[in-house]
N, C-alpha and C positions, 0 to 999 in steps of 0.2 A: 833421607836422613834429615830432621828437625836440625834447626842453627840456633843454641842459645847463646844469649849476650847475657853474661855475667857483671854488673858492675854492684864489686864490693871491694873496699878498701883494705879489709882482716884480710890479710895474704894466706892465713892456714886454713879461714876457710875457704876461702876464692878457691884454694888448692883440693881439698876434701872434695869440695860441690862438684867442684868440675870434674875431677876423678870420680865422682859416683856417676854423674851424670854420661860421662862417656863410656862407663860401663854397658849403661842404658844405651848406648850405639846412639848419643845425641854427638852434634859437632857444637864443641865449645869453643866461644872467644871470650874475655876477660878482659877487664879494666878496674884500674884500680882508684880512680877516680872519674866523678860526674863528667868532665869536660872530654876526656877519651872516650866515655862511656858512648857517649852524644856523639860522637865521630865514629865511633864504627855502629851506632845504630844505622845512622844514615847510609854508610857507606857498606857494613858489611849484610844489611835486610833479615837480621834473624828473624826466626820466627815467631819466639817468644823473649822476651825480655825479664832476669832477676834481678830486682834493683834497692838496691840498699840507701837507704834513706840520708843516714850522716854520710857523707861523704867528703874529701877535700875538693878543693876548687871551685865546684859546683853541688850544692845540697840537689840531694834526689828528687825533690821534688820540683825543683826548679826543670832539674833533666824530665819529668815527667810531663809539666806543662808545656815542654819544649817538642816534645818528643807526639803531643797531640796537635799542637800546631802546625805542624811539616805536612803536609800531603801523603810524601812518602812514609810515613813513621807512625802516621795515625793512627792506622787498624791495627797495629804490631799488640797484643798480648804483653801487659806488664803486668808478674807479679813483686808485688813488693815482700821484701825481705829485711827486716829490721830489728833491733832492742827497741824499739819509741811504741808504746804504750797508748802515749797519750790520743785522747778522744778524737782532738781538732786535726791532728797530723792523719790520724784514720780516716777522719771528713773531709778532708782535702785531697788525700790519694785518691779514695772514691770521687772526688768530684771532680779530678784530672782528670778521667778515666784509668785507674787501676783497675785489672781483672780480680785481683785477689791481693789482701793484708794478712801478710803471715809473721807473728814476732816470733825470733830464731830459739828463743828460750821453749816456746811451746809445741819446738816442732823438730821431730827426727829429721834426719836425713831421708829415710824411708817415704816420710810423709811430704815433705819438700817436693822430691822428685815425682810424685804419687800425685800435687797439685799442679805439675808442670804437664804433666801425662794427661792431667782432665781438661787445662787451659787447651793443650793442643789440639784436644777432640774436637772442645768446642768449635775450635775455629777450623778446624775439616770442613 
């Protein structure tokens, strides 16, 4: 069974995701901010990583450059999940290394889960 680490701050959806997702027989962990998020990446080794970009305490991407630094946390699969649009925030998750920038307005639940299912292939 896949371990995702969920860090989004919107608690209805945190709640939605991870109910759809454990439908999908994944194991979900949750945070609802950057700075927890970053604690149980390290600690809890998911496999894939959803990560929401505003965040309180710690901005998402900050948890992302942090999150390629570590030894442990390196290879971990992060897709981003976010409202931010903007070009530079997209150029910089890619060049953290993000697997995939999905903004939440353009994307079912269906589809969400459907790019978490392709990120995990890959890394089979």
């Amino acid at each position: 069974m896949s371990k995702i680490l969920l860090i989004e701050d919107e608690a209805a959806l945190q709640k939605t995701l991870g109910e759809s997702l454990r439908a999908k027989k994944f194991e979900v962990q949750s945070a609802l901010d950057g700075e927890a998020g970053l604690r149980l990446a390290k600690s809890g080794k998911p496999d894939l990583i959803l990560l929401d970009l505003i965040l309180p305490k710690k901005h998402g991407l900050e948890v992302l450059e942090e999150l390629r630094k570590d030894e442990a946390t390196s290879n971990i699969p992060v897709i981003i999940l976010t409202n931010l649009e903007n070009v530079g925030e997209v150029e910089k998750a890619i060049e953290f290394g993000a697997t995939t920038y999905l903004v939440k307005a353009n994307y079912s639940l269906n589809e969400v889960i459907e790019k978490v299912e392709q990120a995990l292939a890959k890394k089979a």
